[in-house]
C-alpha positions in Angstrom: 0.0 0.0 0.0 1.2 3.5 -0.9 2.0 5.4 2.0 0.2 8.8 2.6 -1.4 9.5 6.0 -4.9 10.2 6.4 -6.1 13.7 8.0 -7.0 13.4 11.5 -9.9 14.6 13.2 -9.4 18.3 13.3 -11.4 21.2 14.6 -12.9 24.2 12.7 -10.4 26.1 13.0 -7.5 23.8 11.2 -9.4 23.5 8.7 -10.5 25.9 5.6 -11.7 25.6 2.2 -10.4 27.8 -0.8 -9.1 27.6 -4.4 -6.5 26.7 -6.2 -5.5 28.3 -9.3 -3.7 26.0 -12.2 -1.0 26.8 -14.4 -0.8 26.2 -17.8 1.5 23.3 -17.6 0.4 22.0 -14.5 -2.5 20.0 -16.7 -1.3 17.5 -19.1 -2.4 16.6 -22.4 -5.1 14.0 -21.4 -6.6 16.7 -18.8 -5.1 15.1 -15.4 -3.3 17.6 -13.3 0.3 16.8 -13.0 1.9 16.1 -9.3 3.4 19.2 -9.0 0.2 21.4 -9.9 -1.3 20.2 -6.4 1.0 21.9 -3.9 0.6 25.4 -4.5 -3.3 24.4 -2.9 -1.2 24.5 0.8 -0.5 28.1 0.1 -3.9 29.2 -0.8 -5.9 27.4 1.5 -3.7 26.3 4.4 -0.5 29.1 5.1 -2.9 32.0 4.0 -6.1 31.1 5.4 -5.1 29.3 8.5 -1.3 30.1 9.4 -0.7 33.6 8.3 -1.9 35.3 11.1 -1.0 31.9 13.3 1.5 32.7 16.2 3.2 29.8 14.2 4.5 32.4 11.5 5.6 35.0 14.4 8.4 32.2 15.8 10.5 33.2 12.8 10.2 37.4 13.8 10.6 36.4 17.5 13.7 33.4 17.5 14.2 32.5 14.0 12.4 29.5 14.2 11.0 28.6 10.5 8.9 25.0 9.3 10.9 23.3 6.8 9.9 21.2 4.8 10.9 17.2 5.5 8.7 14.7 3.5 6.3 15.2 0.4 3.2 13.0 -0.3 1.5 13.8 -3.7 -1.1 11.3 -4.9 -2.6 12.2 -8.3 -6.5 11.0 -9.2 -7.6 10.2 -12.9 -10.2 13.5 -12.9 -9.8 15.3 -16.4 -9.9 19.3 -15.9 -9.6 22.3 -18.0 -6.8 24.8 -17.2 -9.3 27.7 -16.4 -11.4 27.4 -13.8 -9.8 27.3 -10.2 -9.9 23.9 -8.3 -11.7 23.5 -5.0 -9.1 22.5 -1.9 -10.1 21.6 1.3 -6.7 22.2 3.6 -5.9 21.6 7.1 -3.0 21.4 9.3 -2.0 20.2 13.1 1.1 20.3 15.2 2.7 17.1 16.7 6.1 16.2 18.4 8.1 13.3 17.6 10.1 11.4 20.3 13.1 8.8 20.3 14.0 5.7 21.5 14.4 6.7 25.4 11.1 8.9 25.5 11.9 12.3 24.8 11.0 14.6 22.7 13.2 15.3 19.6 11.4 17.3 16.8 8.4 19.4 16.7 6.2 18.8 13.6 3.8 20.7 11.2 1.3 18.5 9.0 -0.2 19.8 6.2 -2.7 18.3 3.9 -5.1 19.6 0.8 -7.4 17.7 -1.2 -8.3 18.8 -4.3 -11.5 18.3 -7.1 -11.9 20.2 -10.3 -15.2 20.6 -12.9 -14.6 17.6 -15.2 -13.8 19.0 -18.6 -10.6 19.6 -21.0 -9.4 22.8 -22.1 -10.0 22.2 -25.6 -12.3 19.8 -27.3 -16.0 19.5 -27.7 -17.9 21.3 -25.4 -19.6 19.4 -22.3 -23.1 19.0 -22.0 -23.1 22.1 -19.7 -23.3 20.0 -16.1 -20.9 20.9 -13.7 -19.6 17.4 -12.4 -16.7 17.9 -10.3 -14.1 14.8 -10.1 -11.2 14.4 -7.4 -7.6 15.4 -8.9 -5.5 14.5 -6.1 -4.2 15.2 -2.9 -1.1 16.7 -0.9 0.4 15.9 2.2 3.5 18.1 4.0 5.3 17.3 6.8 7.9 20.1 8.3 10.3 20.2 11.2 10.5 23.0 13.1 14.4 24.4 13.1 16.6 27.5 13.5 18.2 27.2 9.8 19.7 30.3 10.2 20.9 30.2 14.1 24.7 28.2 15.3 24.5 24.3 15.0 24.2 24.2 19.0 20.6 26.1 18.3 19.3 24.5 15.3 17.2 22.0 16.8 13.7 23.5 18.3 12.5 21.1 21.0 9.5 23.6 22.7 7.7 26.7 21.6 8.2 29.5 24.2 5.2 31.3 22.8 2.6 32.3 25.3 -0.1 31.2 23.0 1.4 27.9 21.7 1.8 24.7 23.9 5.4 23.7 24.9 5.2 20.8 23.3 2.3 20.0 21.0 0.1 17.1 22.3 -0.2 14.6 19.4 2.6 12.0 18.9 3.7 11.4 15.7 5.2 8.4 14.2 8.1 9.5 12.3 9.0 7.2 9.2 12.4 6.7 8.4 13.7 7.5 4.8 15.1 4.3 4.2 11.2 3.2 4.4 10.8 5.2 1.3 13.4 2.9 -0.8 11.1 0.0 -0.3 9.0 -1.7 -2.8 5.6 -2.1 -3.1 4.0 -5.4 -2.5 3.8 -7.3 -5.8 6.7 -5.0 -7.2 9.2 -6.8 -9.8 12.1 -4.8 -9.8 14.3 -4.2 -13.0 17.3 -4.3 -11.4 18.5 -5.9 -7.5 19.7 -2.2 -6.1 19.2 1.5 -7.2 22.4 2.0 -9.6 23.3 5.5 -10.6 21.3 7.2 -13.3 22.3 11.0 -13.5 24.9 13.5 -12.1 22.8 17.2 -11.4 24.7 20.5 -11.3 22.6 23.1 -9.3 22.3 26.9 -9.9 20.8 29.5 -8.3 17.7 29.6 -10.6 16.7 26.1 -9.2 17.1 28.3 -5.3 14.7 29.8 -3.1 14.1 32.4 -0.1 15.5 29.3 2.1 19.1 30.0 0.9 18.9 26.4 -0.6 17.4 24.0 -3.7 13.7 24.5 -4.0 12.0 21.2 -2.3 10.2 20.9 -6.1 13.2 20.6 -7.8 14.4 17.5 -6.7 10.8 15.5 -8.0 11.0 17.2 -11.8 14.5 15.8 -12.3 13.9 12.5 -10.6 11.1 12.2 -12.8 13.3 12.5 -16.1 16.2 10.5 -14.7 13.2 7.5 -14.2 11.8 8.3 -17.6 15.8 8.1 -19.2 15.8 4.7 -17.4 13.1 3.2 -18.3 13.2 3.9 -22.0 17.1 2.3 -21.9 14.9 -0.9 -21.1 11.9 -0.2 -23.8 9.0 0.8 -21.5 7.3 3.8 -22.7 7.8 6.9 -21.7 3.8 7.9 -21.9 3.5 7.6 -18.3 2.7 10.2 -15.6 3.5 10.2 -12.3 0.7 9.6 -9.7 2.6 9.4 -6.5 5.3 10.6 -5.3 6.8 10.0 -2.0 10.1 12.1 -1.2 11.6 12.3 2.3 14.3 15.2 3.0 17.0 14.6 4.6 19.8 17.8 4.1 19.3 20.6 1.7 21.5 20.7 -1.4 23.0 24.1 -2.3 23.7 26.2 -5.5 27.1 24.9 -6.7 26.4 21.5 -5.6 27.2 18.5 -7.6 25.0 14.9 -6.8 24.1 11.6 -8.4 21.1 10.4 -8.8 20.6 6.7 -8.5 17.3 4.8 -8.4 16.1 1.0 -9.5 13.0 1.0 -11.6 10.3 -1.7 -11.3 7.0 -2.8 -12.5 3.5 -3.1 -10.7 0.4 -4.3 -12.5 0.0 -1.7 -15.5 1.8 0.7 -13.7 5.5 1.4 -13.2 7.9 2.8 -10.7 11.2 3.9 -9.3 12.6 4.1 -6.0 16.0 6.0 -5.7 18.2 9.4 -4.1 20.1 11.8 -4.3 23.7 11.0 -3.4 26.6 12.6 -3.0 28.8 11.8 -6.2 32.0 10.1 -4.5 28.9 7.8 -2.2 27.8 6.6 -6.1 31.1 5.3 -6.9 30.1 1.6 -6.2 27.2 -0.8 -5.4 28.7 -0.7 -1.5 28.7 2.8 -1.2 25.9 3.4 -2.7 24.1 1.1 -0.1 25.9 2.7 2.5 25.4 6.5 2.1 23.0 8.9 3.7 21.2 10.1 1.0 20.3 14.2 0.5 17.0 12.8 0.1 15.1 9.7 -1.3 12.2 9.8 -3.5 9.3 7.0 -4.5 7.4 7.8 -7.5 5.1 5.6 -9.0 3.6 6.2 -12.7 0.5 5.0 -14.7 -0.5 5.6 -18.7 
């Protein structure tokens, strides 16, 4: 089963409704709305409906204390839409705390989710019979770690909120899931290949930055995509696929001047396909023992369907 954690039982005020406007490219050609279109739905409906005036967003004003993003879940339904009209997201969001091994508290979380419908249609084509059906398009999911990016190593780590109107330490546990859980296959998988191997060296530039002083978290799905596209022509699939889940976890940033290797291991799931893989530091892609070995920037699970 794909892994993407269902909203909890929130109150009103976590919640809010809203739209989401789409982009020109964020609708393929067949009408379904591309991974990547979903997320800007947490800005609309979630960080400016329910967090901007949150004493959440005043922590970065008052001790430099910003939610960064640590794992991506983007699951993609089959609804056609036209480009036009905005969709309809439902966001909410909750605070947790994560603890380790001995009992004690060792990150402080934000959750995000959106879900997302759109009026069934296609931007061009014959026109509809004039009923507005909506159809589901797909759904986020954000985890973030709260952290002093900015502040000395000794301060990084935020372990309690000292904000009169915030708790010390938020009351739901959450389970935190280790990235290495991301490299697994699904059940049923056949795998192309025993291990990821490496697939792509990147080069990163400051037009792939943004106001975080590092790479964009979006950047590293678009080119994971390719690299699994590159692969699995090499061994004759085709290539008319799209992605309709993506999993990534992060685990440190990646910088403007930085050189990595991607590596990944495709494999095939009913009529779908996939690929599991990371982002490695190019000297930890040297060899199947290193590769095995090294603590990836990040690791990634994308799954794709005709």
């Amino acid at each position: 089963m794909l892994y993407f954690p269902p909203v909890p039982a929130l109150p009103d005020s976590q919640r809010a409704t809203g739209k989401s406007y789409l982009r020109y490219e964020d609708v393929c050609q067949d009408g379904r709305v591309n991974l990547l279109g979903l997320t800007p739905a947490l800005g609309h409906v979630v960080w400016r409906a329910l967090l901007e005036n949150n004493p959440l967003v005043r922590l970065e004003r008052s001790d430099g204390i910003i939610a960064l993003l640590s794992r991506l879940v983007l699951l993609g339904d089959e609804g056609t839409v036209p480009v036009g009209p905005p969709l309809a997201a439902r966001g909410s969001y909750q605070l947790a705390h994560t603890r380790n091994e001995s009992g004690e508290v060792n990150r402080l979380i934000l959750n995000l989710w959106a879900e997302l419908d759109g009026i069934e249609g296609r931007t061009y084509g014959p026109p509809t019979s004039g009923d507005s059906v909506r159809v589901p398009v797909g759904k986020v999911f954000a985890e973030h770690v709260f952290t002093r990016p900015f502040g000395p190593p000794e301060r990084r780590k935020v372990l309690r909120f000292d904000q009169p109107e915030l708790p010390a330490v938020p009351e739901v546990e959450y389970s935190w899931r280790p990235w290495s859980e991301v490299l697994a296959l699904p059940d049923g998988a056949v795998a192309h290949a025993d291990a990821p191997s490496p697939a792509e060296r990147v080069a990163f530039g400051l037009y792939q930055t943004d106001s975080n002083q590092h790479i964009n978290s979006m950047v590293y799905p678009r080119l994971f995509e390719q690299a699994a596209l590159e692969r699995l022509a090499d061994l004759g699939h085709s290539t008319v696929v799209l992605s309709r889940y993506c999993e990534i976890a992060y685990r440190k940033p990646a910088f403007a001047g930085d050189h990595l290797t991607i590596v990944l291991r495709t494999y095939e799931l009913g009529d779908r396909v996939g690929a599991v893989g990371a982002f490695l530091e190019i000297d930890d892609a040297t060899s199947p023992e290193r590769i095995a070995a090294a603590r990836p920037r990040c690791t990634i699970h994308l799954q794709l369907s005709r």
